[in-house]
C-alpha positions as CSV (number, residue, x, y, z in Angstrom):
1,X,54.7,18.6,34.9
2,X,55.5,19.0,31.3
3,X,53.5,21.1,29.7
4,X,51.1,20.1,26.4
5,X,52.1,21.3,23.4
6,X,49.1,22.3,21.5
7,X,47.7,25.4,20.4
8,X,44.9,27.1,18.4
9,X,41.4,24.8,18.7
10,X,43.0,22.2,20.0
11,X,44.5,23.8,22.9
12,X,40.9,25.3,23.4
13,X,39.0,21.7,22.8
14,X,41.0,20.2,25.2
15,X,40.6,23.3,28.2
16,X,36.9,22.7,27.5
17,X,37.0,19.2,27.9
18,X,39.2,19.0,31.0
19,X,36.5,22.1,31.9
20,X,33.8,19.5,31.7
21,X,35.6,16.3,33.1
22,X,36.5,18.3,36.5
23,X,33.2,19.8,36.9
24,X,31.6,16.7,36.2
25,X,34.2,15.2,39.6
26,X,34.4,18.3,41.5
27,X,31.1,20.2,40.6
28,X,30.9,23.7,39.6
29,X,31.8,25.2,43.5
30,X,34.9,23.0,43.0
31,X,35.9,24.5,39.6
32,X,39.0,26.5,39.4
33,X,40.8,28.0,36.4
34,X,44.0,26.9,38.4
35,X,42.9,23.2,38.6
36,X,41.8,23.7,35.1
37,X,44.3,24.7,34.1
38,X,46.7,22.3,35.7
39,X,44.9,19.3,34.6
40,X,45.2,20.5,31.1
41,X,48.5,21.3,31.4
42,X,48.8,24.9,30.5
43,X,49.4,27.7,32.5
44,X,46.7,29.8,33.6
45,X,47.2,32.6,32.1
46,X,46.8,30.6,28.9
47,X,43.1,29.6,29.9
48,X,42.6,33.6,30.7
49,X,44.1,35.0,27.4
50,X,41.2,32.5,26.1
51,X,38.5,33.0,28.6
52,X,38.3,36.3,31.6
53,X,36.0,34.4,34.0
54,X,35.4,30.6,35.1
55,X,31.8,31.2,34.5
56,X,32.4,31.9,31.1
57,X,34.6,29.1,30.6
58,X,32.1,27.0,32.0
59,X,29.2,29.1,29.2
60,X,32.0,27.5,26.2
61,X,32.8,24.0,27.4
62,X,28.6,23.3,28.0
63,X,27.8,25.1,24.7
64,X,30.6,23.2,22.8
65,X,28.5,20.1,23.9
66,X,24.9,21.4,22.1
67,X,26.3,22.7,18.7
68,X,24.4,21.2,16.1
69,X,22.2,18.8,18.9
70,X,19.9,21.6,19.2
71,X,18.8,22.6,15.3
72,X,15.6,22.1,14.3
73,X,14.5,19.7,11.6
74,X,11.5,20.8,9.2
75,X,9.5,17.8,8.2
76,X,6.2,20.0,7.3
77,X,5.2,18.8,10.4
78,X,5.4,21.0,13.3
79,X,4.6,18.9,16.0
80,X,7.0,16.0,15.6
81,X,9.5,18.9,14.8
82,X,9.4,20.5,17.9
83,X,9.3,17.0,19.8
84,X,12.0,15.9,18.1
85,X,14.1,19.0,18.6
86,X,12.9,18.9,22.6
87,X,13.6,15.5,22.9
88,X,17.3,16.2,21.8
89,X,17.1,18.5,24.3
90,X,16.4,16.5,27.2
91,X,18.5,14.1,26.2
92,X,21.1,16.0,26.2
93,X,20.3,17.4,29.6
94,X,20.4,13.9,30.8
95,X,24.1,13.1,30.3
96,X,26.6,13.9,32.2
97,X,27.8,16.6,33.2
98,X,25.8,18.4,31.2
99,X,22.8,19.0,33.3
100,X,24.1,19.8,36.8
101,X,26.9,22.1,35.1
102,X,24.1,24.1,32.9
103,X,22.1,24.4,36.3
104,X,25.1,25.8,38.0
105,X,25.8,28.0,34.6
106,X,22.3,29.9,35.1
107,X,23.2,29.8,38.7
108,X,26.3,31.8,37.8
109,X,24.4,33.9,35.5
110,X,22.5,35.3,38.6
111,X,25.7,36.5,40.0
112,X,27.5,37.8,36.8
113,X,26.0,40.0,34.5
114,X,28.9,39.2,32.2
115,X,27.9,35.2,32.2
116,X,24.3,36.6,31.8
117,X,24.7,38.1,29.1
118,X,26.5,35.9,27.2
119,X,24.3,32.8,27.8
120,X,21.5,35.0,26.7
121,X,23.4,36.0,23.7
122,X,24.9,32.8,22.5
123,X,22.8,30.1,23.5
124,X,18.8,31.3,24.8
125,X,18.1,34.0,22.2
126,X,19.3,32.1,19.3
127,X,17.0,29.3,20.7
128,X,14.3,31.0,21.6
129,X,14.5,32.5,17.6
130,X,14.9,28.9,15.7
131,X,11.9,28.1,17.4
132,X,9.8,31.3,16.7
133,X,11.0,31.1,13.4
134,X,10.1,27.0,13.0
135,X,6.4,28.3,14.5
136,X,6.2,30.6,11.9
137,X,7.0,28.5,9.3
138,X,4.0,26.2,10.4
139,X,1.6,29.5,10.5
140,X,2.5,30.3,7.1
141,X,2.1,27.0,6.2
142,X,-2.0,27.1,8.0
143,X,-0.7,24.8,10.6
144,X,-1.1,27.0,13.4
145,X,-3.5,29.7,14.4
146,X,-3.1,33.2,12.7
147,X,-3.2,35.2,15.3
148,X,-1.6,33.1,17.9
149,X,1.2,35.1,19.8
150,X,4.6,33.0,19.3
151,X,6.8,34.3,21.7
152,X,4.1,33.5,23.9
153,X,4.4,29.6,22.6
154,X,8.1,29.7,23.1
155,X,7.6,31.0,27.0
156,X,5.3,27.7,27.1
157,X,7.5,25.7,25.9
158,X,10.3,26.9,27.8
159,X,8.8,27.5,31.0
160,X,8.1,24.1,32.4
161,X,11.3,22.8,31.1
162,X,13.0,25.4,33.1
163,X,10.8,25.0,35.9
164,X,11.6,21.4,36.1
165,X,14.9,21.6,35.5
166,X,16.3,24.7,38.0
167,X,13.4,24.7,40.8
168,X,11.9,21.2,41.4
169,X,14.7,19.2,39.9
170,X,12.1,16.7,38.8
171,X,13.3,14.6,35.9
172,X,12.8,15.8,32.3
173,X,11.2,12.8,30.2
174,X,9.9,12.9,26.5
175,X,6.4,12.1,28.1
176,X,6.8,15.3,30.1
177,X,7.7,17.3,26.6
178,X,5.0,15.7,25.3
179,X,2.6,16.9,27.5
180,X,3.9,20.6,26.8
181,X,3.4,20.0,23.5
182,X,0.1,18.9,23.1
183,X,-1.3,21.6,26.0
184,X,0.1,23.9,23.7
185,X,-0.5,23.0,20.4
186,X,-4.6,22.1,21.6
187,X,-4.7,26.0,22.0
188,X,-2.3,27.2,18.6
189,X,-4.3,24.8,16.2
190,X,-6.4,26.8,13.3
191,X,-10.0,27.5,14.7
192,X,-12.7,26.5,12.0
């Protein structure tokens, strides 16, 4: 086989993408940095230098897929905001391979405290703080409750999407979000 000749981002873009293609196929149990590697045509060694665990291979390639997908917008209006930004979301959950490959990240997070720690670090802390931060935006704005406890609102938020998407498997709909959002946003609205 001859071997690619890229290298820098390229070489990376295109491990990540062959990451994601063969997951997608063989699912995560099938992954190997060996098959990885051979369908990108690199040795593996090159996909270690880049990456010490398939797990955190995996953590890059889905990540690489919800870069700027996952910002949220600030209309003044903190309710469409946060369906809109939820909505992407889902969405994005819905394509393939996206969903079955996160499930089996957080899967793999249970097992390695390196993959853990990473996906806490680079992709649910920085989310959970966006949307803090867009909540506190609307209570300084009077659009929410004063007192209302925000990391609170992001575990409600969170929580039934998780739920739904790691334990029941149901399907995750913009009617679902929306039903989230309005539980929630009937109990953070300014009391009179």
């Amino acid at each position: 086989m001859t071997r690619a000749r890229r290298s820098g981002p390229d070489l990376t873009r295109a491990i990540m993408r062959t990451t994601l293609d063969l997951g997608q196929e063989l699912g995560y149990a099938g992954l190997s940095i060996e098959a990885i590697a051979a369908r990108a045509g690199v040795g593996k060694h090159t996909v270690y230098r880049r990456w010490p665990s398939k797990g955190a291979l995996l953590l890059d390639s889905v990540l690489s897929l919800a870069q700027s997908t996952l910002d949220y917008p600030d209309t003044g209006d903190v309710a469409a905001d946060l369906r809109e930004q939820i909505h992407a979301a889902v969405d994005l959950l819905a394509t393939a391979p996206v969903r079955p490959l996160f499930q089996a990240l957080v899967g793999e997070a249970q097992q390695d405290p390196a993959v853990a720690a990473a996906l806490n670090e680079r992709f649910i802390a920085p989310q959970a703080s966006k949307t803090v931060a867009r909540l506190e935006a609307a209570r300084d704005r009077g659009q929410l409750a004063p007192d209302f406890d925000l990391d609170l609102a992001m575990a409600v938020l969170s929580g039934p999407l998780y739920f739904r998407l790691l334990i029941t498997q149901e399907p995750l709909t913009h009617a679902y979000v929306d039903r989230i959002l309005d539980a929630l946003f009937a109990g953070m609205a300014p009391r009179p």
